[in-house]
N, C-alpha and C positions, 0 to 999 in steps of 0.2 A: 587254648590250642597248644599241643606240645611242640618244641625246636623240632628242627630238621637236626637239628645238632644232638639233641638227646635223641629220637629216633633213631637215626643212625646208628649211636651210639648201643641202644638196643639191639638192633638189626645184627651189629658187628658181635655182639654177647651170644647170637643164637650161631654163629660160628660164619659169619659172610666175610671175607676178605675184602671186597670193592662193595659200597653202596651210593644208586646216584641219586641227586636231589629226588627227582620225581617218583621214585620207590618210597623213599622216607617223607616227604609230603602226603601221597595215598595211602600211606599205613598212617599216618599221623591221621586223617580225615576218619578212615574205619575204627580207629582210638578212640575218636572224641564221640560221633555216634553212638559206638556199644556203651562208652561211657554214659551216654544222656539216656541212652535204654536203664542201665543199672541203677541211673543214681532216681531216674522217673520212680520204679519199682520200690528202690528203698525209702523213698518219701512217701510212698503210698503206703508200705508196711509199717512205718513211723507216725502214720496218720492212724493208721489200724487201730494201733498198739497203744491210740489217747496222747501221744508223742508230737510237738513240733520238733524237735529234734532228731537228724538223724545220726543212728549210733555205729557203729565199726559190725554190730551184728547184723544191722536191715542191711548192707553193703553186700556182706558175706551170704545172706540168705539171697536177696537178689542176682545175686553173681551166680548162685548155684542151680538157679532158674532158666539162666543164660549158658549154663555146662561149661563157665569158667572157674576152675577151682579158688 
């Protein structure tokens, strides 16, 4: 699970002035989710691909399934 400390820190990167715990707690929860979406997908294309391993490319192809660059 990612900090409230790094979230926010994010948060504050997309240009936010004030952010309060329970923002950067519920964006951290929607993170780890889409993350368990992407990394599911990427182990599946790594299974595909004859791979126990997954590579920086099954990430990026799964990510781009999910319309996250």
């Amino acid at each position: 699970m990612l900090t409230k400390t790094t979230v926010k820190r994010l948060i504050e990167k997309s240009g936010a002035k004030h952010v309060s715990g329970d923002a950067a707690e519920e964006l951290s929860k929607i993170l780890e989710k889409k993350a368990l979406e992407i990394s599911k997908k990427a182990a599946a294309l790594a299974k595909y691909s004859g791979r126990r391993t997954v590579m920086k490319k099954d990430i990026k192809m799964a990510a781009k399934e999910f319309s996250y660059p």
